[in-house]
MMTF fields as JSON, N, C-alpha, C and O atoms, coordinates in Angstrom:
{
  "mmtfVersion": "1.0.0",
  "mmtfProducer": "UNKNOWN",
  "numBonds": 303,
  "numAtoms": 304,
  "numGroups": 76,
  "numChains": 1,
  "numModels": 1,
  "chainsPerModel": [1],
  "groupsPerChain": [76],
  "chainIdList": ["A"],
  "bondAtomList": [4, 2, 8, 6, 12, 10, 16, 14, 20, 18, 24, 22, 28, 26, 32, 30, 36, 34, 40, 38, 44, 42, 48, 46, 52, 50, 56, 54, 60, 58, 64, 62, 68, 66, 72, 70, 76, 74, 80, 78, 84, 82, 88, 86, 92, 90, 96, 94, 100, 98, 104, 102, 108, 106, 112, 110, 116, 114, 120, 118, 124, 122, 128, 126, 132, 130, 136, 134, 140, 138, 144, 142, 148, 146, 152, 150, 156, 154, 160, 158, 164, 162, 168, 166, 172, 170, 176, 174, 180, 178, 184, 182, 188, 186, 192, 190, 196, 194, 200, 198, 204, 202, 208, 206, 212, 210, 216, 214, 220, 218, 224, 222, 228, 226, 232, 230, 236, 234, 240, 238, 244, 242, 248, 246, 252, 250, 256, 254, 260, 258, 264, 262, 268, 266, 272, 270, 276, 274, 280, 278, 284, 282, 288, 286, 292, 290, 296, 294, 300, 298],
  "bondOrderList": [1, 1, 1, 1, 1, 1, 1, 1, 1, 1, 1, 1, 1, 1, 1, 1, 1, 1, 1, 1, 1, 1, 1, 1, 1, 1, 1, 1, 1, 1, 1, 1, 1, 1, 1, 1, 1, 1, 1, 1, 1, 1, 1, 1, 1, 1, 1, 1, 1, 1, 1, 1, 1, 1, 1, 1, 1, 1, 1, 1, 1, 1, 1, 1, 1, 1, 1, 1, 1, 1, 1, 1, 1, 1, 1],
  "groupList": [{"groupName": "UNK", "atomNameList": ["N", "CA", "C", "O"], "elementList": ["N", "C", "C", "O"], "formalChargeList": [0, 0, 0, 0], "bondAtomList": [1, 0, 2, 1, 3, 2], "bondOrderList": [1, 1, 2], "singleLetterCode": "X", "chemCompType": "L-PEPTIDE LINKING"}],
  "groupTypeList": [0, 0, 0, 0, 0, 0, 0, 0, 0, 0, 0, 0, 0, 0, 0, 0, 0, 0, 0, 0, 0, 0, 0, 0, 0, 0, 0, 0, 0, 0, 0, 0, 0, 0, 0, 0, 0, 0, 0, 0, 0, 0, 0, 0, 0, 0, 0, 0, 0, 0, 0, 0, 0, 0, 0, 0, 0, 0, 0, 0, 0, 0, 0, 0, 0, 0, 0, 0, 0, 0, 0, 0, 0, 0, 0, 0],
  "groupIdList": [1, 2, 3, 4, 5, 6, 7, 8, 9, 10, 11, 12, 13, 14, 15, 16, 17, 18, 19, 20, 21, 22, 23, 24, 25, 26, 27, 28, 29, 30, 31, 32, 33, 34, 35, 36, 37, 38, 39, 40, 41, 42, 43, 44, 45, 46, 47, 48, 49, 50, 51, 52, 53, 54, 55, 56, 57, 58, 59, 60, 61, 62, 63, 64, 65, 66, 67, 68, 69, 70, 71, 72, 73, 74, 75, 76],
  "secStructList": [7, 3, 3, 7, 1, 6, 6, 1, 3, 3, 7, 7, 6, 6, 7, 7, 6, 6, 7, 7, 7, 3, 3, 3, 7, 7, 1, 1, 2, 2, 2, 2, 2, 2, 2, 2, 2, 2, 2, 2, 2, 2, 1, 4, 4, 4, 1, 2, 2, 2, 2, 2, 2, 2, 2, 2, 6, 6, 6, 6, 7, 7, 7, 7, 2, 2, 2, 2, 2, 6, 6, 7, 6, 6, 7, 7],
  "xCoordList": [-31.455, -30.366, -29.066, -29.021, -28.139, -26.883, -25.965, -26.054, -25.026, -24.354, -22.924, -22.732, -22.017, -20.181, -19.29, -18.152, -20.054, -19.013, -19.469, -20.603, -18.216, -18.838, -19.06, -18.444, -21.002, -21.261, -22.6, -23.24, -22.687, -23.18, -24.91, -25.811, -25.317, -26.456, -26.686, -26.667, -27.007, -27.56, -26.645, -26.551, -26.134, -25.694, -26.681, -27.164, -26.833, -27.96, -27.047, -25.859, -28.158, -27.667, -27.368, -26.66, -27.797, -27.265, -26.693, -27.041, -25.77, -24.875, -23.61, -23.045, -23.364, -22.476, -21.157, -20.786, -20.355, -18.768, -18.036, -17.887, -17.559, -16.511, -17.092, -16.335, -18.535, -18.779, -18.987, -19.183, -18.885, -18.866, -19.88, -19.69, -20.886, -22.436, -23.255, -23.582, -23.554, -24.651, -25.593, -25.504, -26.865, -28.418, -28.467, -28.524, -28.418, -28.397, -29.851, -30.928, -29.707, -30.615, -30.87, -30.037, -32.145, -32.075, -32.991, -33.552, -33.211, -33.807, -35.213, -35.999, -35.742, -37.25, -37.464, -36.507, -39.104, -39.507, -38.898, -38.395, -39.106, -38.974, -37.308, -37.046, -36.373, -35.087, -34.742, -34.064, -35.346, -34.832, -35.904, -35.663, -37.154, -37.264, -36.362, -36.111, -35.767, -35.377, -34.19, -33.809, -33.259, -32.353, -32.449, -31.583, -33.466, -33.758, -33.945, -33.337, -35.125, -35.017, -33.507, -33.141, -32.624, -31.096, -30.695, -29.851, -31.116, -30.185, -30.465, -29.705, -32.129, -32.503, -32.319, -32.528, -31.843, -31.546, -30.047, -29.778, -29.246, -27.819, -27.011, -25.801, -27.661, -26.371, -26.826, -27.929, -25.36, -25.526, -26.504, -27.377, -26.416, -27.392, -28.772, -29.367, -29.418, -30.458, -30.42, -31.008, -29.668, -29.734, -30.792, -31.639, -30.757, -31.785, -33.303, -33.949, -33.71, -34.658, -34.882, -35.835, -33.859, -33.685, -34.025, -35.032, -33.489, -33.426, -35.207, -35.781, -35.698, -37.414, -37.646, -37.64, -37.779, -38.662, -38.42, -39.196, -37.072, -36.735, -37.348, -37.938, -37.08, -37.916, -39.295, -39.806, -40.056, -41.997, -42.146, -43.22, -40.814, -40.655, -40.668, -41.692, -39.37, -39.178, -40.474, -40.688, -41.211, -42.534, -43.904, -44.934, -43.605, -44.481, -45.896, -47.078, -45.438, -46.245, -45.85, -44.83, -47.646, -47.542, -46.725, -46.395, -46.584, -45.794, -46.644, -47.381, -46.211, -46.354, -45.053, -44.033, -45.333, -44.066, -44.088, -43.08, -44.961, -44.784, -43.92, -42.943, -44.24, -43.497, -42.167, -41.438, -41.506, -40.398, -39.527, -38.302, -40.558, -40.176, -39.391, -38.188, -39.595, -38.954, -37.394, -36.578, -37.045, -35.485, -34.915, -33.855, -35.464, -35.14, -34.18, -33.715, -34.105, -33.852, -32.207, -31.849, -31.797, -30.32, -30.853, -29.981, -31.68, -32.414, -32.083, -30.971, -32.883, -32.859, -31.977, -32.108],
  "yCoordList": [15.281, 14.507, 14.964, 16.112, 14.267, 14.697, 15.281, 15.245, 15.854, 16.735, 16.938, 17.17, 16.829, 16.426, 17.901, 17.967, 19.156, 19.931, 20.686, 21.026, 20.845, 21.748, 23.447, 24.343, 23.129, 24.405, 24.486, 25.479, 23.047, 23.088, 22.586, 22.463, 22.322, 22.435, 22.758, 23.972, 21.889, 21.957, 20.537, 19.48, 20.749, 19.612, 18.754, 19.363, 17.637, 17.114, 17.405, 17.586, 17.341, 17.3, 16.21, 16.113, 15.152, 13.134, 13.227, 12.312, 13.979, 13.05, 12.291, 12.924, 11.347, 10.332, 10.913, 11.399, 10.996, 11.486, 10.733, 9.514, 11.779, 11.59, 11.634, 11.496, 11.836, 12.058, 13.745, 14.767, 13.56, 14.948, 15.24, 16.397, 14.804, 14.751, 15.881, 15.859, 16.799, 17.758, 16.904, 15.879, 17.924, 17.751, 19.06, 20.17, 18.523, 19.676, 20.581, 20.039, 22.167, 23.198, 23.598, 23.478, 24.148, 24.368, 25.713, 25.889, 26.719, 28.016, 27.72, 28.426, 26.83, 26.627, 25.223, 24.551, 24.7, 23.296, 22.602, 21.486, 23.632, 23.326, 22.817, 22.091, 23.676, 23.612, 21.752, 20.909, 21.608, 20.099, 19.017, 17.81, 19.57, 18.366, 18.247, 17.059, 19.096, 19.018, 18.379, 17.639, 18.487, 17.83, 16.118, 15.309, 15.904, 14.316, 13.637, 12.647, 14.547, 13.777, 13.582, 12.421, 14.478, 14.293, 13.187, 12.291, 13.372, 12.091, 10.248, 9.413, 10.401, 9.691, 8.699, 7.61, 9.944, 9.542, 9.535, 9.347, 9.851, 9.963, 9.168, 9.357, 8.342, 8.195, 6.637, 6.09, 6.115, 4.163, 3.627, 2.828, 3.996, 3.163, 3.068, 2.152, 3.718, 3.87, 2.982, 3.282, 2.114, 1.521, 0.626, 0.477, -0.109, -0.996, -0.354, -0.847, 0.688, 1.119, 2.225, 2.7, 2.224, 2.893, 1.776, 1.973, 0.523, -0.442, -0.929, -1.054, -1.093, -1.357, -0.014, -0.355, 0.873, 2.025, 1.435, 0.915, 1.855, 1.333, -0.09, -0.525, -0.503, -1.876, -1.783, -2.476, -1.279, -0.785, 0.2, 0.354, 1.157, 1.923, 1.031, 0.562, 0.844, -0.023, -1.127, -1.607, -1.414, -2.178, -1.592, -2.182, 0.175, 0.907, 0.614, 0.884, 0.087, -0.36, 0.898, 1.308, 1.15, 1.46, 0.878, -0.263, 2.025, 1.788, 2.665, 3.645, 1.876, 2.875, 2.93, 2.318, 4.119, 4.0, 2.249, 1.825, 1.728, 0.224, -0.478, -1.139, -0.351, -1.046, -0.847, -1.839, 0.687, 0.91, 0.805, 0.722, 0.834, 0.634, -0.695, -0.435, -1.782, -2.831, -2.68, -3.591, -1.026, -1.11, -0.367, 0.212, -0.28, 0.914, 0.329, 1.135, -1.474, -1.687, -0.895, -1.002, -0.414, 0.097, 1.831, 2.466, 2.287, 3.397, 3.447, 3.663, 3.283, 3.119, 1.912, 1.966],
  "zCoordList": [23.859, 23.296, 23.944, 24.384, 24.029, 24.366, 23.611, 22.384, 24.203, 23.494, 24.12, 25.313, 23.23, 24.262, 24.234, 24.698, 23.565, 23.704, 25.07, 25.407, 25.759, 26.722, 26.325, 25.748, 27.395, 27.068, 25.707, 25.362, 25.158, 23.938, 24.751, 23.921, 26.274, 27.074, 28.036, 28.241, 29.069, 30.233, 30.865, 30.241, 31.975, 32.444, 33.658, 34.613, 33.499, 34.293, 35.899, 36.167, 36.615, 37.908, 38.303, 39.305, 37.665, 38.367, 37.455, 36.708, 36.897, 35.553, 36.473, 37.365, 36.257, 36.89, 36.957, 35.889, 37.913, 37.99, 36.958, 36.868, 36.112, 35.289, 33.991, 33.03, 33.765, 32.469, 31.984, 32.641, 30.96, 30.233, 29.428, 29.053, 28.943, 28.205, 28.82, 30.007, 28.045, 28.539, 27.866, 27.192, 28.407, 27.44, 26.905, 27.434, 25.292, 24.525, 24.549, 24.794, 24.233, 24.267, 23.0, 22.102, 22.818, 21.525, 21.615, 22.697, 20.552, 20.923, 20.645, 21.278, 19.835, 19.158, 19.81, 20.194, 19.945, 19.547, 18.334, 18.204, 17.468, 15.896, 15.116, 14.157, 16.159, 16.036, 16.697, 16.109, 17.819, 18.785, 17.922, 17.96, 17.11, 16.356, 15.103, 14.902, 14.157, 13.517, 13.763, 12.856, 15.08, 15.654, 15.812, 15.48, 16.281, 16.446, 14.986, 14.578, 14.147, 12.52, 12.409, 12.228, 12.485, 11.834, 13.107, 13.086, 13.609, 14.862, 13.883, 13.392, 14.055, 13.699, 11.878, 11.343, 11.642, 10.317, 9.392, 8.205, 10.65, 10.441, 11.633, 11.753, 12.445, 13.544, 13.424, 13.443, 13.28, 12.733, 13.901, 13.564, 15.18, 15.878, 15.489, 16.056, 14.723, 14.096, 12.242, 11.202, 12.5, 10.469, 10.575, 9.694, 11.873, 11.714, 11.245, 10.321, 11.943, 11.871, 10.277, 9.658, 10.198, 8.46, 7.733, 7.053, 7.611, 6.823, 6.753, 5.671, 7.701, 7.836, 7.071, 5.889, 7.11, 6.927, 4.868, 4.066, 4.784, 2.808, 2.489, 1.5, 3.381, 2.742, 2.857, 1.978, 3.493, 3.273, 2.342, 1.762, 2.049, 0.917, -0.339, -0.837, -0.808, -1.716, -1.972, -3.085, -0.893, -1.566, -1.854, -2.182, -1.588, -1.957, -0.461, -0.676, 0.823, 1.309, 2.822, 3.375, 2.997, 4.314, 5.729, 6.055, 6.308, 7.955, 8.889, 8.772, 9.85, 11.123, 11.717, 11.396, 13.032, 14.092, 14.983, 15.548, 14.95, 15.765, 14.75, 15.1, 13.637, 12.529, 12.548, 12.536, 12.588, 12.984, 14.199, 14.3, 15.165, 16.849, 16.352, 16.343, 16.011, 15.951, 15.728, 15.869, 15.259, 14.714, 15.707, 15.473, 16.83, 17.381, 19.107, 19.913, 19.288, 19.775, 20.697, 21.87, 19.939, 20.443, 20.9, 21.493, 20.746, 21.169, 22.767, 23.249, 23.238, 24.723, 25.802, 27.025]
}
């Protein structure tokens, strides 16, 4: 994931002139997943895909990740 403070990763070697985005580091596996759940579940580009997940909630009904892939359009 990226990360804007400097110093807060690794800076890619193709990062484009004039940007400032590292790729953030983390000390564990466990630490960079816990990072993405919070990405995933706190940053607005992700509502769509919040909003599917509560609504299979709210109907008490199974999901998968394909089910959610659908919200994930602004992802990539």
């Amino acid at each position: 994931m990226w990360c804007y403070e400097p110093g807060c990763g690794i800076v890619p070697r193709k990062r484009p002139t004039g940007k400032t985005y590292e790729v953030a580091k983390y000390e564990t596996p466990r630490d960079s997943f816990a990072a993405y759940f919070k990405n995933l579940n706190t940053n607005r580009y992700y509502l769509e895909m919040r909003a599917i997940r509560r609504s299979f909630r709210g109907k008490e009904l199974a999901f998968s990740g394909h089910d959610l892939a659908e919200g994930l359009s602004r992802y990539s």
